[in-house]
C-alpha positions, -999 to 999 in steps of 0.1 A, spaced: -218 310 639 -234 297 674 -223 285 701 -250 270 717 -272 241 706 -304 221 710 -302 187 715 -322 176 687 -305 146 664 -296 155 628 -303 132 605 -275 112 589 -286 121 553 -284 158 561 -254 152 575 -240 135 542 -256 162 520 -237 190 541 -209 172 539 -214 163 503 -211 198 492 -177 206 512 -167 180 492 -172 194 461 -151 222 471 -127 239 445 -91 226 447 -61 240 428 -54 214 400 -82 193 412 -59 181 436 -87 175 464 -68 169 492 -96 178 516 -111 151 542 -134 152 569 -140 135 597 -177 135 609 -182 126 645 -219 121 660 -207 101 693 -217 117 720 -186 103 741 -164 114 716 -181 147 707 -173 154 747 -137 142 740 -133 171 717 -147 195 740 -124 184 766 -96 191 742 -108 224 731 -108 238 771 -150 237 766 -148 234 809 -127 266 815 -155 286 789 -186 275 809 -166 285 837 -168 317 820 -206 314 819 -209 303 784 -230 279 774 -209 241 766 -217 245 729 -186 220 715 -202 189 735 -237 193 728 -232 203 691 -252 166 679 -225 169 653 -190 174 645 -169 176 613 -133 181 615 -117 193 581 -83 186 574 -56 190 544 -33 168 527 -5 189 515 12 158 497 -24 156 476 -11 187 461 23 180 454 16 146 442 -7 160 419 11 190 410 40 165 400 21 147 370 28 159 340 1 185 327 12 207 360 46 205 355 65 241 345 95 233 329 94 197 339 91 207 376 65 211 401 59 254 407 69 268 435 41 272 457 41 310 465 6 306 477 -1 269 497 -32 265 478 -40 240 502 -54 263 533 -69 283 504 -89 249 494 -95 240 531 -109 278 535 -133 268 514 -145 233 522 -150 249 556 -173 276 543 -196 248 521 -199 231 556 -212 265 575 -233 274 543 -245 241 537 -255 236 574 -276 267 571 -292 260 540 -308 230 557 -319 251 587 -291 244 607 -265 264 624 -229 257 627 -198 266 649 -160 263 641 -132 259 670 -97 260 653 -72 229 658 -48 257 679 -77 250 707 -79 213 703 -47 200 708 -48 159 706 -71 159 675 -55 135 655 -46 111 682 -84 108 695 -95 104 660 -71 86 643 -62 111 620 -31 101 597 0 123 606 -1 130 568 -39 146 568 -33 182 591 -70 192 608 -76 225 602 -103 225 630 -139 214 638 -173 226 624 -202 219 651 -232 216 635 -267 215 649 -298 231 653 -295 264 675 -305 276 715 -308 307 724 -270 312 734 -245 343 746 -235 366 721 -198 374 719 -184 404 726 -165 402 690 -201 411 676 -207 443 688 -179 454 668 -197 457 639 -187 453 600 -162 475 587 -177 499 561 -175 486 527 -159 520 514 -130 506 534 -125 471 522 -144 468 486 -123 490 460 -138 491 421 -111 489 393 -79 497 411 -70 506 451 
């Protein structure tokens, strides 16, 4: 994660092969209720910053990372894709759709979002994620359906030298404390 960019264009085929493999994302039932909305407009990449407060961080001396990412990606969820699909016949459970106890949805979306970071590495880029609680006005800038919910946007681009954040030097937890073998 960056949050500070050159402003070297990336090229539209990269962009479609990152995007590409979010794509290919795993969705419960094969549902795939993810979609994206890529966004290389500079005027509109600024829009985006605006809504994501990107002025009150560089007033925090931070670098303006959101506007000058050459490219943005929001990823958003269809939770009627997965009903729908859940209510055809091979996913019904006693002739009704299940019960949902997880929304497999975010899950799904989880994941789409992490093809997009790995992808964007694995063609020696860099990428950045701002949540949709920062970017209030998403949908109506980009047109978004009220049906499709944005989950946030992925900056992608190739990285500056930028400042660190403080959440780093907290360091990884052990993995004694998180990974357990066979049972807690």
């Amino acid at each position: 994660m960056v949050r500070n960019y050159t402003d070297e264009p990336v090229a539209r085929a990269t962009i479609e092969r990152i995007v590409g493999h979010a794509r290919r994302a795993p969705s419960a039932g094969f549902s795939q209720g993810m979609y994206f909305v890529v966004v290389t407009r500079s005027d509109t990449r600024r829009s985006i910053a605006a809504l994501a407060g990107e002025d009150e961080y560089a007033a925090k001396g931070f670098d303006r990372w959101i506007s000058t990412a050459p490219v943005h990606v929001a990823v958003c969820v269809s939770e009627a894709d997965y009903h729908a699909r859940y209510s055809e016949p091979d996913k019904l459970a006693d002739g009704n759709e299940l019960e949902w106890p997880i929304p497999y949805w975010w899950v799904d979306a989880g994941c789409s979002l992490m093809l997009l970071l790995l992808s964007a590495v694995a063609e020696g880029l860099a990428a950045g994620f701002v949540g949709t609680h920062r970017v209030g006005g998403l949908n109506e800038l980009l047109g978004i359906p009220e049906a499709k919910i944005p989950i946030g946007v992925v900056t992608i681009g190739y990285p500056a030298a930028d400042r660190r954040s403080s959440s780093l030097g907290r360091g990884r937890k052990p993995a004694e404390e998180v990974v357990r073998w066979e049972k807690w």
